[in-house]
C-alpha positions in Angstrom: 0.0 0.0 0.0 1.4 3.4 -0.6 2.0 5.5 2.0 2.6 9.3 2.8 6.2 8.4 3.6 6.9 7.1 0.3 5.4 10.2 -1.7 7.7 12.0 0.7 10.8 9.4 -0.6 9.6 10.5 -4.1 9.7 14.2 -3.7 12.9 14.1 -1.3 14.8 12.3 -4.3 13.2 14.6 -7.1 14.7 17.3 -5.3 18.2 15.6 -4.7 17.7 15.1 -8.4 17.6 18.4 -9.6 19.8 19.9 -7.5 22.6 17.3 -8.4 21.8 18.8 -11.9 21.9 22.4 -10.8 25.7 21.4 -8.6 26.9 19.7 -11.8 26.0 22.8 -14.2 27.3 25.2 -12.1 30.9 23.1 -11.3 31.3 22.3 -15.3 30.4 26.2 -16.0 33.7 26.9 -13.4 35.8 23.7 -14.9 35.2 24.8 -18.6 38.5 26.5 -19.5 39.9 26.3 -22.9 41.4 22.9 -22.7 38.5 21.7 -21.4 36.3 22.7 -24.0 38.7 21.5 -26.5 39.0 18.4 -25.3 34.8 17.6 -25.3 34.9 19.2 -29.0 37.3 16.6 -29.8 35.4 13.9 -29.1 32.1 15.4 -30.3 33.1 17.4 -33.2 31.5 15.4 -35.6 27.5 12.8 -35.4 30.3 10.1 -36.2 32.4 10.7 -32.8 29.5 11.9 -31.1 27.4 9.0 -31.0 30.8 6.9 -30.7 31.2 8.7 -27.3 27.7 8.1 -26.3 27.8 4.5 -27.2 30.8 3.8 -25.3 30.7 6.2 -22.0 27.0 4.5 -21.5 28.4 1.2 -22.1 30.9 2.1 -19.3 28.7 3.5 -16.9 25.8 1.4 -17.9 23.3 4.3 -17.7 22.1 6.3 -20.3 20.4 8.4 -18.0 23.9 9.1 -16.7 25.0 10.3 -19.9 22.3 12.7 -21.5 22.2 14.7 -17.6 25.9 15.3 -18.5 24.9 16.1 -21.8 22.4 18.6 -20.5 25.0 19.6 -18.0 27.5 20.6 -20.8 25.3 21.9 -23.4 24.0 24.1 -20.3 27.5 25.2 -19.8 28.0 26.4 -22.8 30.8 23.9 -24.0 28.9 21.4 -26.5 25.9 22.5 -29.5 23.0 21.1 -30.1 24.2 19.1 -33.4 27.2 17.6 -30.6 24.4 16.9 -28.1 22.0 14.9 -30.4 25.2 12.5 -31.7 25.6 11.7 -27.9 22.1 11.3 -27.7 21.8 8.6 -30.5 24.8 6.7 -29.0 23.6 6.7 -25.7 21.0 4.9 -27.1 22.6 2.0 -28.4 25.0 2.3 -25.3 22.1 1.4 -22.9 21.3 -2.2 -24.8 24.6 -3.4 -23.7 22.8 -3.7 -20.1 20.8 -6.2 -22.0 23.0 -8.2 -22.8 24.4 -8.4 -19.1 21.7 -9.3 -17.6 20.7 -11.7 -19.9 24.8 -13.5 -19.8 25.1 -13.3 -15.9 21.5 -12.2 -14.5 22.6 -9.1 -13.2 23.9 -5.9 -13.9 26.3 -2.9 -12.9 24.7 0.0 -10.7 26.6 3.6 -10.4 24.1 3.8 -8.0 26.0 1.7 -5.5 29.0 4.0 -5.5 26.6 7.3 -5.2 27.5 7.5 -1.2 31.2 7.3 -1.5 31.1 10.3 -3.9 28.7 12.2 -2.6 31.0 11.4 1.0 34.2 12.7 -1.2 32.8 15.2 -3.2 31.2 17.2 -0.1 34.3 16.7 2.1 35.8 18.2 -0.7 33.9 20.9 -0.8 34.3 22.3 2.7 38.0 21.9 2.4 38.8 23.2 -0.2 37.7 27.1 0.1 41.1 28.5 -0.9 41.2 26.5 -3.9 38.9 27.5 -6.5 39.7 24.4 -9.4 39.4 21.4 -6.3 36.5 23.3 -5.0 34.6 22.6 -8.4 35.7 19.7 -8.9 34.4 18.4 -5.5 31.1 20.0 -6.2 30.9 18.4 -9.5 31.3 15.0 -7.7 28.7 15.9 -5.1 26.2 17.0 -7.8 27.0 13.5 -9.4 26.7 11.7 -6.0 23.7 13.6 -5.2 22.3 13.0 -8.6 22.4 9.2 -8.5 21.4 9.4 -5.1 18.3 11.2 -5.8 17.3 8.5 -8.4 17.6 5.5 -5.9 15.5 7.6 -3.7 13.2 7.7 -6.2 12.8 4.4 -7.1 12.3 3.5 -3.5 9.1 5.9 -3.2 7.5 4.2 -5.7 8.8 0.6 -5.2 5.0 0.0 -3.6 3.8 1.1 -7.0 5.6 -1.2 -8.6 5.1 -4.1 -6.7 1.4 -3.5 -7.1 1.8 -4.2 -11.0 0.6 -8.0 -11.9 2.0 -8.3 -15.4 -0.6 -10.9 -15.8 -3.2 -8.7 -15.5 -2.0 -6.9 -19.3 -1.4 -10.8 -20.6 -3.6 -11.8 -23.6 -4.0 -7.7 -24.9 -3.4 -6.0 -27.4 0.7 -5.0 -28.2 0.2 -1.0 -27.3 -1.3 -2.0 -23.7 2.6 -3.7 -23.5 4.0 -0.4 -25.1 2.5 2.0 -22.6 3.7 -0.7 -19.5 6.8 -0.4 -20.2 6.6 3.2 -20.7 4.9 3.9 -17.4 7.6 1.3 -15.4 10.6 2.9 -16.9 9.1 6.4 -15.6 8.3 5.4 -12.3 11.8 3.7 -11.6 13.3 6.3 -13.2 15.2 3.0 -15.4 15.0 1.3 -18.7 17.4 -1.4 -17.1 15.2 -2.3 -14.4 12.5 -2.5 -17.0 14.4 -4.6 -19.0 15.1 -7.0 -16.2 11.5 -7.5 -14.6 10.7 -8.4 -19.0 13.5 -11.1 -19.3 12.3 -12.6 -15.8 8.5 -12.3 -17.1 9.5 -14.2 -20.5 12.0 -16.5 -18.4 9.1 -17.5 -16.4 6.5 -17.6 -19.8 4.4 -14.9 -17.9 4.5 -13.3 -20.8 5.1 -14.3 -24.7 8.0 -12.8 -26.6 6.2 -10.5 -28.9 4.5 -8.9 -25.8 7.7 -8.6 -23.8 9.7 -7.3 -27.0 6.4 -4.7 -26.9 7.6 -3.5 -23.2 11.0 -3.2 -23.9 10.0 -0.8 -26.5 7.8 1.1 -24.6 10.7 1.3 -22.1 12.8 3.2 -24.8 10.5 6.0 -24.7 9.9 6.1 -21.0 13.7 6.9 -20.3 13.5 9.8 -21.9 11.2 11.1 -19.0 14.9 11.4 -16.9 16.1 13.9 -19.3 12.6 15.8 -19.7 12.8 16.2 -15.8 16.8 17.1 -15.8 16.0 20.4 -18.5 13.0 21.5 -16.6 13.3 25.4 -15.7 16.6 25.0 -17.8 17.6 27.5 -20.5 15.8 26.6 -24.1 19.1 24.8 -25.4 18.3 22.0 -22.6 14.6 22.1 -23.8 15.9 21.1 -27.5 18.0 18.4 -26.6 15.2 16.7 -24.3 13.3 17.3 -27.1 15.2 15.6 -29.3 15.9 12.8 -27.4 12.1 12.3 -27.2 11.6 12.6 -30.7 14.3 10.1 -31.3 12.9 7.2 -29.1 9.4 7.8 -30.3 10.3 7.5 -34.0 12.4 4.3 -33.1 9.6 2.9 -31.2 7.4 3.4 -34.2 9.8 1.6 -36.4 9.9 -0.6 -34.2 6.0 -1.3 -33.5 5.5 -1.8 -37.6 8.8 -4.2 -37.7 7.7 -6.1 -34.9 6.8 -9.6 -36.4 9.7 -9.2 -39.1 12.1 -8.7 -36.4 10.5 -11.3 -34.3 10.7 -13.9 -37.3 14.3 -13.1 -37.6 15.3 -13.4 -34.2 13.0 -16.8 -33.3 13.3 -18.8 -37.1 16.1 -16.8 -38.7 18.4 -17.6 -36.0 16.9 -20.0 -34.4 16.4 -18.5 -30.7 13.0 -19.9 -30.0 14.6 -21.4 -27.1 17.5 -18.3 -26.4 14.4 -15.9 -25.4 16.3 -13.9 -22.9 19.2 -13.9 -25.2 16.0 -12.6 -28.0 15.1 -9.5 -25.9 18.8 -7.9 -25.3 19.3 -8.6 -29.4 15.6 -7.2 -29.9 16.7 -4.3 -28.1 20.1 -3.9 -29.9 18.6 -4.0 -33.4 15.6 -1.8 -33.4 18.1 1.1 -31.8 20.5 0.5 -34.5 17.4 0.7 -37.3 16.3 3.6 -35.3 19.9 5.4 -35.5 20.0 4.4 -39.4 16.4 6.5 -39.9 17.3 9.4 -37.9 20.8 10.4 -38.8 19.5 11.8 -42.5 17.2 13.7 -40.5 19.2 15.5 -37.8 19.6 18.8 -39.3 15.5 18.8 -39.8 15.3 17.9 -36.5 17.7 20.6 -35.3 15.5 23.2 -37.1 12.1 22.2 -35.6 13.2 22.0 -32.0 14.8 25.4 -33.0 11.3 26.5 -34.0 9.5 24.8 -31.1 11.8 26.5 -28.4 13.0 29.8 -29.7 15.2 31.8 -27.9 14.0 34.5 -25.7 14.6 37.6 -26.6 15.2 39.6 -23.8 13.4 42.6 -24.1 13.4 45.0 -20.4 11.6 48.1 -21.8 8.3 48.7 -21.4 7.9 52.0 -24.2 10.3 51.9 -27.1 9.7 48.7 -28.3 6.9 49.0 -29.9 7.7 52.8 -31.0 9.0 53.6 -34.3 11.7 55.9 -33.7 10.9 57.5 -37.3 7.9 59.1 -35.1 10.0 61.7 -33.4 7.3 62.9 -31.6 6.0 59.4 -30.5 9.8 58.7 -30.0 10.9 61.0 -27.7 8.1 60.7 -25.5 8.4 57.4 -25.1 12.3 57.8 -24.8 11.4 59.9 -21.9 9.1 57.3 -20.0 11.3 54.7 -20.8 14.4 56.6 -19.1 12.1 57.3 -15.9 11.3 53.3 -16.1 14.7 52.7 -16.3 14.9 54.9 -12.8 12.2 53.0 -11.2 14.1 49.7 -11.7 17.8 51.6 -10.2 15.1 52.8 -7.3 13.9 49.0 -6.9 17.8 47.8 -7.3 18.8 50.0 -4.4 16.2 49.2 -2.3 17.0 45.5 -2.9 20.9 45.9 -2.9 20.8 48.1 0.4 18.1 45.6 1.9 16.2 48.6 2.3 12.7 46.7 2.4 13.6 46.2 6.1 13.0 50.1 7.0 9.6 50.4 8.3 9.2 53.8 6.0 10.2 52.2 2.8 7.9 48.8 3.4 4.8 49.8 2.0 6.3 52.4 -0.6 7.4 50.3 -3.5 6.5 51.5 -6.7 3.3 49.0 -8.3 4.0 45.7 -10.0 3.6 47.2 -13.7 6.9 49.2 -12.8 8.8 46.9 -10.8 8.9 44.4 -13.7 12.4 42.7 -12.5 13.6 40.1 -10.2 16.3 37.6 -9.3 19.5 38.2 -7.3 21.6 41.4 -7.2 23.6 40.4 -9.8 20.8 39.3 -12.2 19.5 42.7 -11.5 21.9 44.8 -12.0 22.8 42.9 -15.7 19.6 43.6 -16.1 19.7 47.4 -15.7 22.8 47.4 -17.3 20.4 45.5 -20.6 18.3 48.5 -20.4 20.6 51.0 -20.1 21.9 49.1 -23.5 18.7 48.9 -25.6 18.2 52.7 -24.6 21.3 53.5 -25.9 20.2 51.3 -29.0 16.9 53.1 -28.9 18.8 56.5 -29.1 21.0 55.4 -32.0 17.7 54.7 -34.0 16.4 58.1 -33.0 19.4 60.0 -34.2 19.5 58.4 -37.6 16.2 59.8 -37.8 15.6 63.7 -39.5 15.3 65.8 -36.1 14.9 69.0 -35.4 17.2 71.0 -33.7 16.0 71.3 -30.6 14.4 68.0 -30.9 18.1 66.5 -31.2 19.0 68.4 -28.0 15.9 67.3 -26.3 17.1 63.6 -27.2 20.8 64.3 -26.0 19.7 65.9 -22.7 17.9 62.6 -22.3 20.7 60.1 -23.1 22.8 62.1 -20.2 20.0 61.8 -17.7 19.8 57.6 -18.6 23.6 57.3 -18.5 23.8 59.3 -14.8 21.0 57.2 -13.9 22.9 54.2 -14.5 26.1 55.7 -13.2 24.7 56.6 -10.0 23.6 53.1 -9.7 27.0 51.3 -10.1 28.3 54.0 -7.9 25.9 53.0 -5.2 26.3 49.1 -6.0 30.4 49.8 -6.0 30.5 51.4 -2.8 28.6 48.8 -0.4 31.3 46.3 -0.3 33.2 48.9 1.1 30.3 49.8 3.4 30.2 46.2 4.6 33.6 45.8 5.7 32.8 49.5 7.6 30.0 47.4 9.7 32.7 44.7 11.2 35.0 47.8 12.2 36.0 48.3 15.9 35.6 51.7 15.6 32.1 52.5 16.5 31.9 55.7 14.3 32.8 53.5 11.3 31.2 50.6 12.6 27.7 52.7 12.3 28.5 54.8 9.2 26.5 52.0 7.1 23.4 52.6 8.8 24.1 56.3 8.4 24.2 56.0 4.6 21.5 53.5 4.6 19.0 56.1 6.6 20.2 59.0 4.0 19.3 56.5 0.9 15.7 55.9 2.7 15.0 59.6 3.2 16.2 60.3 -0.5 14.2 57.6 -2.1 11.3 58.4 -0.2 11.3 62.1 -1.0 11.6 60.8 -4.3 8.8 58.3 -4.6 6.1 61.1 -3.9 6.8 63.1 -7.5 5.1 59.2 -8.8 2.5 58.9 -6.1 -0.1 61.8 -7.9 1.0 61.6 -11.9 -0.8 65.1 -12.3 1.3 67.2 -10.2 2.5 70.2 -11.8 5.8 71.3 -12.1 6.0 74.1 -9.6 5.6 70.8 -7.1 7.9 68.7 -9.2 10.3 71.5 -9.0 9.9 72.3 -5.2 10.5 68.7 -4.2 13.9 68.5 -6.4 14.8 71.8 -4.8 14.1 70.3 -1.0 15.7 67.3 -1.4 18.7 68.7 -3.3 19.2 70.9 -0.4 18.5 68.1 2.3 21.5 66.2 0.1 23.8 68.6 0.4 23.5 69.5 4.2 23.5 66.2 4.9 27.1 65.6 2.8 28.3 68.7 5.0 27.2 67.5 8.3 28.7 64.0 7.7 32.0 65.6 6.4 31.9 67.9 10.2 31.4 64.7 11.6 34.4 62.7 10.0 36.5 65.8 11.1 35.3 65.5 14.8 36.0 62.0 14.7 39.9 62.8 13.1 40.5 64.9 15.9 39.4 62.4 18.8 41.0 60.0 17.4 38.3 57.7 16.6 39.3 57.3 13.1 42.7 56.9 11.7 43.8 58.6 7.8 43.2 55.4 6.0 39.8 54.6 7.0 39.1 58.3 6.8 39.9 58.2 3.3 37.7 55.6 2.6 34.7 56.4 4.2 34.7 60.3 2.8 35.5 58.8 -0.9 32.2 56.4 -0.7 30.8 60.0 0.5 31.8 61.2 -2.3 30.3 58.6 -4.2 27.4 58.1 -2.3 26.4 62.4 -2.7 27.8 62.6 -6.1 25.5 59.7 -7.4 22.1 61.5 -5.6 22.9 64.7 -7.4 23.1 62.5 -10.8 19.9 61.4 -10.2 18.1 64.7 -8.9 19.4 66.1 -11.9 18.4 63.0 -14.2 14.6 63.6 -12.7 14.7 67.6 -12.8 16.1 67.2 -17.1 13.1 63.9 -17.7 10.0 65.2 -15.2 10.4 69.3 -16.3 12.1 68.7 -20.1 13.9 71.4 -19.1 17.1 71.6 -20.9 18.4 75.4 -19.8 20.3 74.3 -16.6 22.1 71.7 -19.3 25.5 73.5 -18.7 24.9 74.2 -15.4 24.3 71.0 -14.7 27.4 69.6 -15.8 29.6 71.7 -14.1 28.1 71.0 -11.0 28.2 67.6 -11.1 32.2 67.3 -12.1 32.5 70.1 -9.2 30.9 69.4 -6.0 32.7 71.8 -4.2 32.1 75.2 -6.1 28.5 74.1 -5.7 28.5 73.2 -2.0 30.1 76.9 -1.7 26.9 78.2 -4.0 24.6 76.4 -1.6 25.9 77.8 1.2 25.9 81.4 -0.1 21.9 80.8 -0.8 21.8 79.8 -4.2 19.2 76.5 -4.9 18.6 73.7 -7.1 16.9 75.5 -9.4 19.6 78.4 -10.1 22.3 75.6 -10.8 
């Protein structure tokens, strides 16, 4: 009877699976230098040597399964194509019937499973010991994603061995062939292996449960139900994993078809032709051998066909992160600079959201219910995913702007579009500024000097007032520009007094001796950094929200000279006269 503990086996080993899968990619991604790579092409870099390598590594390791995760492991990685991929697919094919043919000579076969412990024991010691050595750190983590793998499958064929055991074979007896077919399909998915398949068909015929045609029928069926390892191993992969999967499918089912309509020719052949009447165990691992091989001869002629369907069935995303220009002919220079415009204020929203993220500022109580709605915030991931994404949309901007300019503008149109392309670019300057500087602000945390030691949370409580003063010119999108303009002005003003005060401070702490020249140096360039990327940004806002493009010069003096312009705000003069 199946229990709740065995469905928890199941799951438990699914997940072991795929992150086995997930440790492997990631270990081959840090292994793949150039010899590397060379020395898989070499051995894939034609279907010839391809399925050679296929046939003989799953003859070795006597699992194909084995094989096509490492195939989906490497063509993940980057270091083998498609075209490679499917040769190793084909031989792994053939590869697999050589289990077969041990069972059938000794009764038994070789499990990797067996040694999945010792590697995942190795591989994670590894791991842990290994921190200040970057090539045996991968290489342990690629044995602990193999270990872990493997381990993962046995796991799952424990969870559903009460399925299994269920299963009368006699029950199917006396039906049609396709009722054998989808058996042996629905066995090899369960246990996760064609082998074991294999094996409970040769003890069924041994035993004349079941006739030879019908058991030839299941072995067939299990062709197509290994491929359900693979399907699981490229699920949530990138599209390239997808294709091979889906070629690996598309393989077994055609040879399963051939094989279906050849059935009593190749039956004949192996029970009159050669006499095996009596051999039938000895029949199934040659039955096995020879529809793979006819299945190879059909498909080869048809790999590059293949190779452009899957290409067709799972394109390649194209990573599109605007939200305007794309669909705005940048002939339209009217259309085109307005959305140009939004489409630089999206591009703030999503620095805004990186910030917020980067400087874990979702933790303030005043920033928790503030973040701008989904329809803006349209990215995700970690930091570093996140900023490659905003540095994608900085990039198709800048694409955007190229289109614009090779249309016929007029004059002040082209400034218009310039004055733009400045604000994006100190938008995304004042980002990497901000991301660059909170390393730096990290290491201030661990200090023993408590004035460094709580010069993190300082910055971090000036980003939160910033970004909240900032936030309100989106809360009401009718406000005028005498508002727009007054909260620029205030929270320019706010920025600068607060670069001051923090500057008096350092000084004080100098003098006390609560910070030595070297960390004072530090902390006052990511103030620097810090005050220089807010102006960048107020500036940005002021040139997109007002389209005001007078202060242009202004602008950038004040920018490359923050101290003339702390002098100008002290004398009285504001945001507005800059």
């Amino acid at each position: 009877m199946l229990s709740l503990s065995d469905i928890w086996v199941l799951l438990a080993g699914l997940g072991l699976f795929l992150f086995g899968i997930y440790l492997m990619e990631d270990a081959i991604k840090a292994l793949a230098g150039r010899s590397f790579k060379q020395f898989v092409r070499r051995y894939t870099s034609t279907t010839a040597r391809a399925v050679l390598t296929g046939l003989s590594t799953t003859s070795l390791l006597q699992s194909s399964s084995a094989i096509m995760l490492m195939v989906l492991a490497f063509v993940g990685a980057g270091v083998m194509t498609l075209q490679n991929a499917v040769g190793v697919v084909l031989g792994a094919n053939i590869g697999t019937t050589i289990t077969a043919w041990i069972v059938a000579f000794f009764g038994f076969k070789i499990s990797i499973e067996s040694i999945a412990l010792p590697i995942i024991a190795l591989g994670g010691i590894g791991f842990i010991f290994s921190t200040e050595k970057p090539r045996l750190r991968s290489t342990s983590k690629l044995l602990l994603g193999f270990g872990l793998l493997f381990h993962g499958l046995d796991y799952m064929k424990g969870g559903v061995e009460q399925l299994t055991t269920l299963f009368d074979i006699e029950v199917i007896a006396g039906v049609g062939m396709w009722l054998f077919v989808f058996a042996g399909v629905l066995l090899t998915a369960l246990m996760q292996s064609s082998s074991a398949t294999i094996a409970i068909v040769l003890a069924a015929i041994s035993t004349e449960m079941i006739e030879f045609r019908a058991g030839a029928a299941m072995v067939i069926g299990a062709n197509v139900g290994t491929t359900v390892t693979v399907i699981l191993g490229a699920l949530g992969g990138i599209q390239i994993k997808k294709k091979v999967a889906c070629v690996h499918l598309l393989f077994n089912v055609l040879t399963a078809v051939a094989a279906l309509l050849l059935l009593s020719p190749l039956v004949w052949v192996i029970e009159v032709g050669l006499g095996w009447r009596q051999q039938v165990v000895l029949g199934i691992a040659l039955f096995h051998t020879l529809f793979n091989l006819i299945g190879l001869v059909l498909f080869i002629p048809l790999i590059s066909s293949v190779a452009s369907l899957v290409d067709r069935l799972f394109p390649e995303p194209v990573h599109t992160f605007t939200h305007y220009i794309q669909n705005t002919p940048p002939e339209v220079s009217d259309a085109a600079l307005t959305a140009f415009n939004k489409e630089i204020l999206h591009q703030y929203k999503e620095s805004r959201n990186f910030l917020v993220k980067l400087y874990e500022l979702e933790k303030c109580p005043p920033l928790q219910h503030t973040t701008p709605s989904p329809a803006d915030h349209a990215f995700t991931g970690s930091i570093g995913e996140f900023y490659l994404r905003l540095k994608q949309l900085h990039g198709e901007i800048f694409d955007y702007y190229a289109r614009i300019s090779a249309a016929e503008l007029e004059n002040e149109e082209s400034k218009l579009l310039d004055h733009y392309l400045r604000s994006s670019r100190s938008i995304m300057n004042a980002a990497k500024n901000l991301k660059d500087i909170k390393s730096e602000l990290d290491e201030f945390s661990l200090a023993e000097s408590s004035f460094l030691g709580n010069a993190p949370a300082q910055f971090q409580s000036r980003l939160v007032e910033f970004i909240l003063a900032l936030d309100a010119l989106f809360k009401e999108p009718e406000k005028n520009t005498t508002e727009i303009s007054k909260t620029l002005n205030s929270t320019f003003i706010k920025v600068e007094e607060q670069d001051r005060l923090f500057i008096r401070e350092s000084s004080e702490a100098i003098r006390r001796g609560a910070l030595d020249d070297v960390k004072a140096t530090s902390l006052l360039m990511a103030n620097r950094l810090f005050t220089q990327s807010c102006r960048m940004i107020l500036l940005s806002l002021r040139s997109l929200l007002l389209a005001d493009i007078s202060e242009d010069e202004s602008s950038k003096r004040y920018v490359g000279t923050p101290r003339s312009a702390n002098a100008r705000i002290s004398a009285g003069t504001d945001f507005d006269q800059l």
